[in-house]
Steps between C-alpha positions, in 0.01 A plus 500: 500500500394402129632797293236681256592455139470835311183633415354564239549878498901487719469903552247420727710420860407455890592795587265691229204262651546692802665262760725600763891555423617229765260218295624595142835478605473139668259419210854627268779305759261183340514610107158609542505809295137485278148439635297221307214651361264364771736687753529824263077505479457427880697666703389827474205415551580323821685799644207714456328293733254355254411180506629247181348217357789406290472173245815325368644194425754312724863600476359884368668664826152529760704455729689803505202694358359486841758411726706835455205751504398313826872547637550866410105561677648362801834661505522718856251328697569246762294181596366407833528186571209211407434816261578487114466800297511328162330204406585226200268212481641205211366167500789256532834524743724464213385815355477692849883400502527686161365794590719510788852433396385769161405777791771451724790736385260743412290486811860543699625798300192674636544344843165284505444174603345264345416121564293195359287284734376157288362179604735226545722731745508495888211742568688591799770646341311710279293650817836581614609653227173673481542609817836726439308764255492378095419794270385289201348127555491224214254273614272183387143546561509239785765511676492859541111415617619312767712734631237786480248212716805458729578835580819597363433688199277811485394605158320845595873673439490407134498786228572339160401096417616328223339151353727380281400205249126512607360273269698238645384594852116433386613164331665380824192570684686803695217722441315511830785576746661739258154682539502453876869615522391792228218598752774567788690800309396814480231581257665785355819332462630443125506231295641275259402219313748308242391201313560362199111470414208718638212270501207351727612543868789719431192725369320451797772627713593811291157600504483492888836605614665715199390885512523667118785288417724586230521173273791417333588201282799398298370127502470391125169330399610126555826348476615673145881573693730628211763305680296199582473184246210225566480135369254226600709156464276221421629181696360115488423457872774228514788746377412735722746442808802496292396783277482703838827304599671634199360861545592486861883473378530778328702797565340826699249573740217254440140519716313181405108535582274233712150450639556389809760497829536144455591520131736800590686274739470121278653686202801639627564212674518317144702781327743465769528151457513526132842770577316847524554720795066594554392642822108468568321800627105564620340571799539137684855633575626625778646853528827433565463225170318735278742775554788279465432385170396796330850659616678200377267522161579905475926421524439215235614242721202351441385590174148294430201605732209337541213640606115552520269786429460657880902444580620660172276807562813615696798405280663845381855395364640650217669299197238221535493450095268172463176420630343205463108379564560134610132500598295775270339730705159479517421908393654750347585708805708245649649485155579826486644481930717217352604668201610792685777347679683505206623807221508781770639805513568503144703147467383250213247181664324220354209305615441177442198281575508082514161415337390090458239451255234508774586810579531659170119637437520655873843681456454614179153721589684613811839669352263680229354616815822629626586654173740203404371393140807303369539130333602236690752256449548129565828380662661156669806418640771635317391722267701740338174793492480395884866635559451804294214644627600395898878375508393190596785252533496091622566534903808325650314235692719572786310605818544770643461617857417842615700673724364504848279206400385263773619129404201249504484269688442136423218267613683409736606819649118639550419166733835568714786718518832307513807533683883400437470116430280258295274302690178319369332393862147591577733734763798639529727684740605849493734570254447240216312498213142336462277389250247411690188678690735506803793740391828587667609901425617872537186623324148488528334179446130412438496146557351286753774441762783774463874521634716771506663746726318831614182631630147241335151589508389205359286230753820300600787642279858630615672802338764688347245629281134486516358156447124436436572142576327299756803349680843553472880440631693869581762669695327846657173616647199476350101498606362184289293262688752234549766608340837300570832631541920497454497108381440246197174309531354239419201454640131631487628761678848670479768593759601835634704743742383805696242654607122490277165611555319253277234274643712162505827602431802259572877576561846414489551140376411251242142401482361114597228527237259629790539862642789652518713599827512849632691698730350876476227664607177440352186738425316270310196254564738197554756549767890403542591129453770327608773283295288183590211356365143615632456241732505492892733237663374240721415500821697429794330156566571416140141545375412708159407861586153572468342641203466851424148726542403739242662762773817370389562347916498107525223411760611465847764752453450737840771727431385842599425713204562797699848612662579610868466833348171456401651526137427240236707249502697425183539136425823322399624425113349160516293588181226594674262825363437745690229778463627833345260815627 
């Protein structure tokens, strides 16, 4: 839990606000001892029963203004399960883990449970979880929509909702399940909308879900933070990588701002080359990834983010004491989102914006928009004003690798996994390395014509781990098409040992360049063969044999096709196919 700094009136505490004993005292065993004013304002009102519509910026304390009215309306019931009884609907995952890990202590001092169900997570799980009775669900709109259309969560138990950063909700498009989802609770229930602006379809959805709220707003009129400094850095468009280089370097918590995913990910790839330890974060990532790095950015491990717009939206990490606009945003709300990561609860910011001269006109209009009227300043490489305003310093230029990171591979890694030894043949045997579309290995290769030593899928590969190959050389089963086994090769096709179920699969010894030999059983198209070459031997009288038909018989072959049994009858390993039902 994030504790509350004082507020502005400390005689005011939790425990005058009205909340139960057991959740001032866990809210104390945390240092939390004085409601922010957004808390001190709301709270009340919340444990009346009324519902809020409560405005104020990020970092102000929202979440505890709802969260522990919510948890002390709960306190004594007991959930059935697939039923919730309290509802929290927040945009991003990152902020549903917030809210979480903030309500947790409290939530078990009154003997609630809680739990988070996100995108990005096994949905099975969370049905699970769902299943064994949660008092009070964090939830994004669609995830928590799919489990509704699934059947294993029931909304008609809930009796207090919270929305908490709304307006980011409507600009993520969330609007029309969070109606649907709205639609399935009670309509008497309570609730509560946060956001950090109340405008257009955060309106729309006060008006038609909110009864008589009480409105309260601690939410200054743009981004005027006492604590908060803001500079726009004029750059020549060819200084600007090492400018953000140099700022990258610094000391302390650093966000840096982008457009786009791809940017997110191309620029902390060349700040860790350049020696800074940057983690990317946005919405491309996976779960696992996303949550990852923002742990490893919250213990400073990792102490330059990266980031865009949507995937910042859930960043709430204290000490964060630079933020920087690579990319100007292109309004002043997401100026003011951005701004907001920085300078909260009470600590000192500053904001600074990258602006090239093509830029300048745009940015300019938009910050007066925000409320940010200040001069800019222009800045290269080096300078002395660049290090005073952000501590920028020159980078090592020794890379740096994150921990956890996946290596790269090379070229010649993504056409075929290698094995033990260096080999440069169009194929190789299991075991050694290859450079060529034919590779030898332990791991998964995608090249043509694969060896290695467990279980393929590929059309003719052999395994130790999955090939995608079309024919390889292995040691175990697999189910490729004519995969060969247990031996080097060195023809078209390779060698191999027991038993396959490919459609021409050889065994046991060194190919002749043909087909390999087999020994096993066969449930493939093409049948056993034997260690000779797929020709008959000549006739008693010394003649050639006769040619084959299509049936696979040479004419004026009368053996019976039928046993004494009345059984087909199976045919010797002269090479010969036979039919498969």
């Amino acid at each position: 839990m994030t504790p509350s700094p004082a507020a502005a009136a400390p005689s005011v505490t939790f425990a005058d606000l009205g909340l139960p004993v057991p959740l001032v005292q866990a809210l104390r065993r945390d240092g939390i001892e004085a409601p922010f004013p957004i808390q001190a304002a709301t709270v009340p009102d919340t444990l009346a029963g009324k519902d809020v519509l409560g405005r104020g910026p990020t970092g102000s304390g929202k979440t505890l203004a709802f969260g522990l009215p919510m948890l002390a309306r709960l306190a004594g019931g007991a959930a059935k399960p697939g039923r919730p009884r309290g509802l929290v609907l927040v945009p991003t995952r990152e902020l549903a883990a917030q809210i979480e890990r903030a309500l947790d202590e409290p939530a078990l001092a009154l003997g609630l449970r809680i739990a988070s169900v996100v995108g990005g997570a096994p949905i099975k799980r969370q049905a699970d979880r769902l299943a064994r009775g949660v008092d009070l669900l964090i939830a994004t709109p669609g995830r928590l929509q799919d489990l509704v259309l699934q059947g294993s969560a029931d909304l008609s138990d809930v009796v207090i909702t919270a929305l908490d950063e709304a307006d980011h909700m409507a600009d993520m498009g969330f609007l029309p399940q969070v109606t649907k989802l709205l639609d399935r609770t009670p309509k008497d229930g309570q609730r509560l909308l946060f956001s950090a602006t109340l405008d257009g379809d955060v309106d729309k959805l006060v008006k038609r879900y909110l009864r008589s709220p009480v409105t309260h707003s601690t939410a200054p009129p743009s981004a005027a933070v006492a604590t908060m400094s803001h500079h726009l850095l004029y750059v020549r468009k060819a200084d600007k990588r090492d400018v953000v280089a140099e700022i990258a370097s610094r000391d302390g918590l650093t966000i840096l701002f982008v457009r786009t995913k791809h940017g997110a990910d191309r620029l902390a790839k060349q700040l860790r080359a350049a020696g800074v330890a940057a983690g990317a974060l946005h919405g491309g990532k996976a779960q696992n990834n996303r949550t990852r790095t923002l742990a490893a950015f919250a213990d400073g491990s990792v102490p330059v983010l990266v980031t865009t717009d949507v995937a910042a939206r859930g960043i709430h990490v204290d000490g964060i004491s630079l933020v920087v606009h690579v990319d100007p945003p292109a309004e002043p709300k997401a100026y003011l989102h951005r701004a907001g990561r920085t300078a909260r609860a009470g600590e000192d910011g500053v904001v600074v914006t990258l602006v090239t001269e093509v830029e300048r006109t745009d940015v300019e209009k938009m910050t007066r928009k925000a409320g940010v009227d200040i001069e800019g300043l222009e800045v290269a490489p080096g300078d002395r004003q660049l290090a005073a305003i952000t501590g920028a310093r020159r980078p090592s230029g020794v890379p740096v690798t994150l921990p956890g990171a996946t290596v790269v591979k090379s070229e010649a890694d993504e056409r075929g996994s290698s094995g033990a030894a260096k080999g440069n043949g169009r194929r190789s045997s299991a075991g050694a390395k290859s450079t060529g579309n034919r590779a030898a290995s332990g791991a998964k290769t995608a090249g043509s014509r694969a060896a290695t030593s467990g279980k393929s899928s590929g059309r003719r590969a052999a395994a130790g781990v999955q090939s995608n190959g079309s024919r390889a050389a292995a040691a175990t089963e697999f189910d490729g098409h004519g995969a060969a086994r247990g031996a080097k090769s060195d023809g078209p096709r390779a060698a191999a040992a027991p038993k396959s179920n490919g459609r021409g699969a050889a065994a046991a010894t060194t190919s002749d360049g043909r087909r390999a030999p087999a020994e096993g059983k066969f449930g493939g198209r093409r049948g056993a063969r034997s260690t000779t070459p797929d020709r008959a031997a000549p006739r008693a009288d010394g003649s050639a044999p006769a040619p084959r038909t299509r049936s696979g018989r040479r004419s004026g072959d009368t053996t019976p096709t039928r046993d004494t049994t009345g059984q087909p009858r199976r045919r010797g390993t002269g090479g010969q196919r036979r039919r498969t039902s």
